[in-house]
Structure formats: structure tokens, C-alpha cells
Biopython code that builds the backbone (N, CA, C, O; Angstrom):
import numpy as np
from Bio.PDB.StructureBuilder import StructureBuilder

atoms = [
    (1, "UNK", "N", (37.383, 122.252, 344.156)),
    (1, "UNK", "CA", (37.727, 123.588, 344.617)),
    (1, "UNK", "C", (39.140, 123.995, 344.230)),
    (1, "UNK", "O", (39.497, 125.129, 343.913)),
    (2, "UNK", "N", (39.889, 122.904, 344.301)),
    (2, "UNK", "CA", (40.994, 123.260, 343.434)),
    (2, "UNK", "C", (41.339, 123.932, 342.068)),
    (2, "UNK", "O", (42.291, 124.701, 341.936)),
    (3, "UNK", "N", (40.510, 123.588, 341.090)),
    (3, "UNK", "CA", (40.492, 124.685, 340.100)),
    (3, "UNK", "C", (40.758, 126.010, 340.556)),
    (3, "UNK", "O", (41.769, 126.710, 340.602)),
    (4, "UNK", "N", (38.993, 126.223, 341.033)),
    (4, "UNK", "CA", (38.783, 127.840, 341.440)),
    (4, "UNK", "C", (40.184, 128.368, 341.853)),
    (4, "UNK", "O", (40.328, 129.558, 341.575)),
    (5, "UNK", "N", (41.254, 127.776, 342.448)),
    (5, "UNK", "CA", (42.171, 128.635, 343.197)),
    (5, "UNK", "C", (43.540, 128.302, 342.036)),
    (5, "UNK", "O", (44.525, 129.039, 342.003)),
    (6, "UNK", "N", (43.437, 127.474, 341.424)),
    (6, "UNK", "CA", (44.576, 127.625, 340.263)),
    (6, "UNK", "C", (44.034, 128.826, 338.968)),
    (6, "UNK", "O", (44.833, 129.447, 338.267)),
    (7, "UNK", "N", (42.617, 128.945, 338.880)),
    (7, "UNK", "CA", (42.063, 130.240, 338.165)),
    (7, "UNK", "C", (42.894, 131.716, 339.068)),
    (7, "UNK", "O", (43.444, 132.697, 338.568)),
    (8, "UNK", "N", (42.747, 131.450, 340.148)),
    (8, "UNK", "CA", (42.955, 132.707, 340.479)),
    (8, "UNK", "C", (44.447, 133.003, 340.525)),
    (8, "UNK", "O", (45.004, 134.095, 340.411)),
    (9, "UNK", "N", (44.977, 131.791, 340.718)),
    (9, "UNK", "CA", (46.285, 132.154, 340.816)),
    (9, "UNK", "C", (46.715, 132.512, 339.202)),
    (9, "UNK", "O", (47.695, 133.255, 339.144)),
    (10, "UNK", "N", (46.228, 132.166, 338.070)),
    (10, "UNK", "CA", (46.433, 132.134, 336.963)),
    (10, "UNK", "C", (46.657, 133.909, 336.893)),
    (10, "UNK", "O", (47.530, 134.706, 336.549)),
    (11, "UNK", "N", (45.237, 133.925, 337.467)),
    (11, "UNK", "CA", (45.139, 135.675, 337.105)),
    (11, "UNK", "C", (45.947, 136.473, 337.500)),
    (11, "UNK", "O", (46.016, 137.545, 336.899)),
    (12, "UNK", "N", (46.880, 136.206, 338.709)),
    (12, "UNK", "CA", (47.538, 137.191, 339.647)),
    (12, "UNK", "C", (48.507, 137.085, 338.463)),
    (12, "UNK", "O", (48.802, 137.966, 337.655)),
    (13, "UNK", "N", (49.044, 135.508, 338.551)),
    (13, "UNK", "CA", (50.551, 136.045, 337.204)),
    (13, "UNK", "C", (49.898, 136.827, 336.351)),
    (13, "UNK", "O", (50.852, 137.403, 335.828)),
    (14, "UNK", "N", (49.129, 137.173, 335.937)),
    (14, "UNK", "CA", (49.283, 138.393, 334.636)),
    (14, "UNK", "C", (49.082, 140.088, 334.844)),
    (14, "UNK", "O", (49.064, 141.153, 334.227)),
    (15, "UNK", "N", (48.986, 139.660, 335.803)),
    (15, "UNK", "CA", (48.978, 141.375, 336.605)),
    (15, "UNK", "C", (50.741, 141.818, 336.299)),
    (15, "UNK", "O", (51.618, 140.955, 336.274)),
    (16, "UNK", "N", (50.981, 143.108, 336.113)),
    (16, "UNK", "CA", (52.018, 143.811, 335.824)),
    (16, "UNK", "C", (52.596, 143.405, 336.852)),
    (16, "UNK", "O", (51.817, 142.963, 337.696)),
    (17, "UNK", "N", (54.133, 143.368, 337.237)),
    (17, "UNK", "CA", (54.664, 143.241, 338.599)),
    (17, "UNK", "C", (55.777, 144.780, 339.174)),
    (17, "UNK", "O", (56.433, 144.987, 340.195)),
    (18, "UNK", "N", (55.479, 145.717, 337.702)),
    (18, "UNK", "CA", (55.248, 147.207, 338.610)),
    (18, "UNK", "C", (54.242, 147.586, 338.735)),
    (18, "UNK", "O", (53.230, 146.960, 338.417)),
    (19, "UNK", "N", (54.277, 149.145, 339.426)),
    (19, "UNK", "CA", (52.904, 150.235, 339.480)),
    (19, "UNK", "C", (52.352, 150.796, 338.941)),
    (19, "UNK", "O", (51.404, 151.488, 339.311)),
    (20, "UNK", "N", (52.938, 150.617, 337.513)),
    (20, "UNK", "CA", (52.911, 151.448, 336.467)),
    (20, "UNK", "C", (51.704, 151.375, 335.395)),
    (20, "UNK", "O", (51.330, 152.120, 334.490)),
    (21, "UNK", "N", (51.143, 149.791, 336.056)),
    (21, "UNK", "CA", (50.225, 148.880, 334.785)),
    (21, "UNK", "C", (50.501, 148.769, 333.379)),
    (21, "UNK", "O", (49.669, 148.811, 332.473)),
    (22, "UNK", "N", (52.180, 148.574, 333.246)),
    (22, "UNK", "CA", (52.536, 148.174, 332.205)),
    (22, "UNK", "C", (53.455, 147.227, 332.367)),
    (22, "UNK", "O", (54.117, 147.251, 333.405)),
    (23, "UNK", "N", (53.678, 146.255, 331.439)),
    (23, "UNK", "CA", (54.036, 144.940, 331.487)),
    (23, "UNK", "C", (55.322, 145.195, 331.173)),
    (23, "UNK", "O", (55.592, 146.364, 330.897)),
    (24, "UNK", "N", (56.393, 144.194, 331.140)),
    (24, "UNK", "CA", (57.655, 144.232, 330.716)),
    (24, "UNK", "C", (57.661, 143.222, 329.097)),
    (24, "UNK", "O", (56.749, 142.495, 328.702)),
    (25, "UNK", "N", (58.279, 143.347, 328.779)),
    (25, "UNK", "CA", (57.800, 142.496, 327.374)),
    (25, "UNK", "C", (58.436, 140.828, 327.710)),
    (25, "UNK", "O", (58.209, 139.827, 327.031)),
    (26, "UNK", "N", (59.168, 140.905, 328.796)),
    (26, "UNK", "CA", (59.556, 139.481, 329.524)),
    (26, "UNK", "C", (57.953, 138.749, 330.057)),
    (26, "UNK", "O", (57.487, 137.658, 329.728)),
    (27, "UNK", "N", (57.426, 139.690, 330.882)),
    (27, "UNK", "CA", (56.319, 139.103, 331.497)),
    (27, "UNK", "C", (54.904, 138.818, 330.491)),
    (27, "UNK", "O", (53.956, 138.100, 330.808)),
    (28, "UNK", "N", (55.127, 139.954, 328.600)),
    (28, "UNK", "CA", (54.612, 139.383, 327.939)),
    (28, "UNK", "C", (54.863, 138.389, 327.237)),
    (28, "UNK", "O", (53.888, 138.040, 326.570)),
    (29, "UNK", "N", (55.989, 137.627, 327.067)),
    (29, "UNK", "CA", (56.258, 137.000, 326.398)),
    (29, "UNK", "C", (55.854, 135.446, 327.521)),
    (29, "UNK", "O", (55.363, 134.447, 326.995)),
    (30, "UNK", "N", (56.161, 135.493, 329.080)),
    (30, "UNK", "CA", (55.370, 134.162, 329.980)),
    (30, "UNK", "C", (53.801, 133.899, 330.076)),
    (30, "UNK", "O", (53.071, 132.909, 330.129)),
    (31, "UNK", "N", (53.620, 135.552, 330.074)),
    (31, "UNK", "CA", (51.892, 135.073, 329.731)),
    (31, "UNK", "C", (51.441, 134.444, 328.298)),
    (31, "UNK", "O", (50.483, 133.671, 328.316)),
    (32, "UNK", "N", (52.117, 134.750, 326.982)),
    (32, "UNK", "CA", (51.391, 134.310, 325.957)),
    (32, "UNK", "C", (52.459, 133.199, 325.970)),
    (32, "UNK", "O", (51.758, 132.335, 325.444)),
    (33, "UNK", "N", (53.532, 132.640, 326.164)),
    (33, "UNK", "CA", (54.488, 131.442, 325.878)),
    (33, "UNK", "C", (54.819, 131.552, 324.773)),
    (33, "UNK", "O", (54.572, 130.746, 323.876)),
    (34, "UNK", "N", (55.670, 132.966, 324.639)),
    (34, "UNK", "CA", (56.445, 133.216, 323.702)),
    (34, "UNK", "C", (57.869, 133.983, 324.218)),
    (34, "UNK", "O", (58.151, 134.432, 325.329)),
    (35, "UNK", "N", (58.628, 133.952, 322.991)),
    (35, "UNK", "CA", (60.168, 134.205, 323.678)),
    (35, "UNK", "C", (60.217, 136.004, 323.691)),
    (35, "UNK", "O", (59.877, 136.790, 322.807)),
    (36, "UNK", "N", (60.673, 136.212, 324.803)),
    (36, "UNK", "CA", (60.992, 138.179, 324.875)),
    (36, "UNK", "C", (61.338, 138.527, 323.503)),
    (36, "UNK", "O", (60.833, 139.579, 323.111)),
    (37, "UNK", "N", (62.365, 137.653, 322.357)),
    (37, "UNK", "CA", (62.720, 138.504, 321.384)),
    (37, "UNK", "C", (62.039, 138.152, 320.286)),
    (37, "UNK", "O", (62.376, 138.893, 319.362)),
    (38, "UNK", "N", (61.077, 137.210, 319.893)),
    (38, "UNK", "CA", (59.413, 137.189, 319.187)),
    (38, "UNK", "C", (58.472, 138.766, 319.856)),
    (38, "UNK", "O", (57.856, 139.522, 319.105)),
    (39, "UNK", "N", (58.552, 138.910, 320.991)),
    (39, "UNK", "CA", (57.602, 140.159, 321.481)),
    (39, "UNK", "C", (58.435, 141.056, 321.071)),
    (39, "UNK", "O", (57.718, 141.912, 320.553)),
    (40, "UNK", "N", (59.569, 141.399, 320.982)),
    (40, "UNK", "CA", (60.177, 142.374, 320.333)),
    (40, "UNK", "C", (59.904, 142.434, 319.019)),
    (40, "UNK", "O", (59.099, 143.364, 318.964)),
    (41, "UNK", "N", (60.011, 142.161, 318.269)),
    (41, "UNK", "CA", (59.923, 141.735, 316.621)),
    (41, "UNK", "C", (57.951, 142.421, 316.844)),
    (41, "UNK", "O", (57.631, 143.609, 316.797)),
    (42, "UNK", "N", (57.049, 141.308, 317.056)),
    (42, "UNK", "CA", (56.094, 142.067, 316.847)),
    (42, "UNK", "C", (55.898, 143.375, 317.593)),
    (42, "UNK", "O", (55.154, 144.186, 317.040)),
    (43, "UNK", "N", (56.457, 143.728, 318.792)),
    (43, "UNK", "CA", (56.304, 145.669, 318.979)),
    (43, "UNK", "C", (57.103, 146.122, 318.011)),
    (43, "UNK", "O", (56.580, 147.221, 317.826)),
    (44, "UNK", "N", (58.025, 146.063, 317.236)),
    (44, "UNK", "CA", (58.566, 146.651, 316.304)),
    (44, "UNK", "C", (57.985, 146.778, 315.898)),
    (44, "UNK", "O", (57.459, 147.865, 316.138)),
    (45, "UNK", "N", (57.117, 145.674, 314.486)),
    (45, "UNK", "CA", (56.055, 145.927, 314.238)),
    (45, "UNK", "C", (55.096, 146.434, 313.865)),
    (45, "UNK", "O", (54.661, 146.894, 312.810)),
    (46, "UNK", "N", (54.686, 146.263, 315.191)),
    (46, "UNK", "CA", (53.690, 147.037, 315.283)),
    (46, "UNK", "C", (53.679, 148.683, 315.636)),
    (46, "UNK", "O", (52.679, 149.359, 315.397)),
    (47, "UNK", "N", (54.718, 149.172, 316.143)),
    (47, "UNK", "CA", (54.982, 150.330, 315.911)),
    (47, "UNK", "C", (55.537, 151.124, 314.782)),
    (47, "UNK", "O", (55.599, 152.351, 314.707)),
    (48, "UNK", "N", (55.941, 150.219, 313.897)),
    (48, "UNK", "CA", (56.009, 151.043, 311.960)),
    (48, "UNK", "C", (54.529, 150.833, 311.819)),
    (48, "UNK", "O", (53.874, 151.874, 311.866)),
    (49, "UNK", "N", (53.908, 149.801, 311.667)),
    (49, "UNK", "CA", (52.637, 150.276, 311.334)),
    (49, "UNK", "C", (51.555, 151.291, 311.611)),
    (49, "UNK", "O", (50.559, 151.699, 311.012)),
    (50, "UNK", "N", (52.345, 151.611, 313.125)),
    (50, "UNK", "CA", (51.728, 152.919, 313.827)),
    (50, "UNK", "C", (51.907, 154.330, 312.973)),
    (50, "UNK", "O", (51.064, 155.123, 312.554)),
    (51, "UNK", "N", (53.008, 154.318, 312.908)),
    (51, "UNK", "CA", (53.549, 155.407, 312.766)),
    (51, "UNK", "C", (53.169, 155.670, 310.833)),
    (51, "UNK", "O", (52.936, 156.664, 310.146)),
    (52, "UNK", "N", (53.279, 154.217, 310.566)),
    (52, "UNK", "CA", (53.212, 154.306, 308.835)),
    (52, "UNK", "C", (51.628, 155.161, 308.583)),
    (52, "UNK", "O", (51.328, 156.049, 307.785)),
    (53, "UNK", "N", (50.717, 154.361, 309.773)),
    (53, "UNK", "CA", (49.107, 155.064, 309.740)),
    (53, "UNK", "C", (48.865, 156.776, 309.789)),
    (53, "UNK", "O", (48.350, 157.581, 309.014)),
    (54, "UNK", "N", (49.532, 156.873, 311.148)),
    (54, "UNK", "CA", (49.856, 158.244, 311.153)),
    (54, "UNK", "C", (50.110, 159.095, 310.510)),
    (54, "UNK", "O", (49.420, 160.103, 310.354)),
    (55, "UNK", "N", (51.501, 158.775, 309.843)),
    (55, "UNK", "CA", (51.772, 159.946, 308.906)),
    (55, "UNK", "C", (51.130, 160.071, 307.765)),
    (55, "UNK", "O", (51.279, 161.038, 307.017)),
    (56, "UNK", "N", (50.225, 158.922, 307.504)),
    (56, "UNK", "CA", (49.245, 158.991, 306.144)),
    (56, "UNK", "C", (48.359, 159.983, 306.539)),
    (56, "UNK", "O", (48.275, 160.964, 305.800)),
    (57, "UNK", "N", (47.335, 159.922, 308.053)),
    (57, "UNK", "CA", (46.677, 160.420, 307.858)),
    (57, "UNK", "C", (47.299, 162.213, 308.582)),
    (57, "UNK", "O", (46.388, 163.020, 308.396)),
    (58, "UNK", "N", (48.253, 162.737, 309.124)),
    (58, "UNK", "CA", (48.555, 163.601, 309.209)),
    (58, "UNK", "C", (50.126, 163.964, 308.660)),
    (58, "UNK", "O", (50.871, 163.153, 308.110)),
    (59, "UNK", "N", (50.437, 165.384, 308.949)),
    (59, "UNK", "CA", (51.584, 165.512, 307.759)),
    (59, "UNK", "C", (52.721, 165.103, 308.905)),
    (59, "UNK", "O", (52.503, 164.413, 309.901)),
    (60, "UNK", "N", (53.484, 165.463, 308.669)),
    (60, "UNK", "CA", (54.626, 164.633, 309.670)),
    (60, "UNK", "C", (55.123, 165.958, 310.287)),
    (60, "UNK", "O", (55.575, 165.917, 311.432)),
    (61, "UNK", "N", (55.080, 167.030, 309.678)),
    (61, "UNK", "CA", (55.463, 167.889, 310.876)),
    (61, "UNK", "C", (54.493, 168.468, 311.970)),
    (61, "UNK", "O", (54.759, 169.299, 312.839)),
    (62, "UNK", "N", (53.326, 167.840, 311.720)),
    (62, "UNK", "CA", (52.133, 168.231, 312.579)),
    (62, "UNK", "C", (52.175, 166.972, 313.631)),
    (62, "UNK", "O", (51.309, 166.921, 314.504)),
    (63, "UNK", "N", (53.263, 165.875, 313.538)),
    (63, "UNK", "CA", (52.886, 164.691, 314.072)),
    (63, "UNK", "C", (54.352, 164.781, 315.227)),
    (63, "UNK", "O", (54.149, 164.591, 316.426)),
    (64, "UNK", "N", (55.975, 165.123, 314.646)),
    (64, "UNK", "CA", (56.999, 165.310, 314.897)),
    (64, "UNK", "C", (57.319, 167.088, 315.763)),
    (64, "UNK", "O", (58.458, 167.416, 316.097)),
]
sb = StructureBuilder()
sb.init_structure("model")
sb.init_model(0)
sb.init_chain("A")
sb.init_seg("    ")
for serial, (resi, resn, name, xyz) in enumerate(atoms, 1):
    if name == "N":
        sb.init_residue(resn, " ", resi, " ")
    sb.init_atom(name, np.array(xyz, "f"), 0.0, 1.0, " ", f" {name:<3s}", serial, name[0])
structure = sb.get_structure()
């Protein structure tokens, strides 16, 4: 029975610890066991690639 309750406790740590249901990139970096400034680097990232998609498929002053 011990499992079952280290499962659950597992789950609570990954719940956001604001109201907001968004994570801090600290609390992403304890859930996956990686360092805050590795999660920085990939949201960087991954947000040029956002934006690189975007403006391909629309013009940039329709986007800006």
C-alpha cells in the first residue's frame, strides 16, 4: 500500500504551486531533473521556432 501513496504523492509535486496552472520553469526543471537554466535554453527555443513558423505562414504585420 505504500506505493499507492508515494504515486500520489508523486502527482501532487507536479501540480503548479500557483492558481494560475502554470508552472514556474524552477518547478519544470524538478519535475523533469533538469537545471532551471537547460529549461531556459529549450523555451528559448522553442519560442524562435514559434515565431520562425508563424511568420512563414503569416506576414508579420498581420502577426505584430
Amino acid at each position: 500500500m505504500g506505493d499507492i501513496e508515494d504515486e500520489e504523492d508523486e502527482e501532487e509535486e507536479k501540480q503548479p504551486q500557483n492558481n494560475e496552472a502554470y508552472m514556474s520553469q524552477q518547478e519544470v526543471a524538478d519535475v523533469l531533473g533538469l537545471s532551471r537554466n537547460r529549461i531556459s535554453e529549450i523555451e528559448k527555443k522553442a519560442l524562435e521556432k514559434f515565431k520562425y513558423h508563424l511568420f512563414r505562414k503569416y506576414k508579420k504585420k498581420d502577426v505584430l
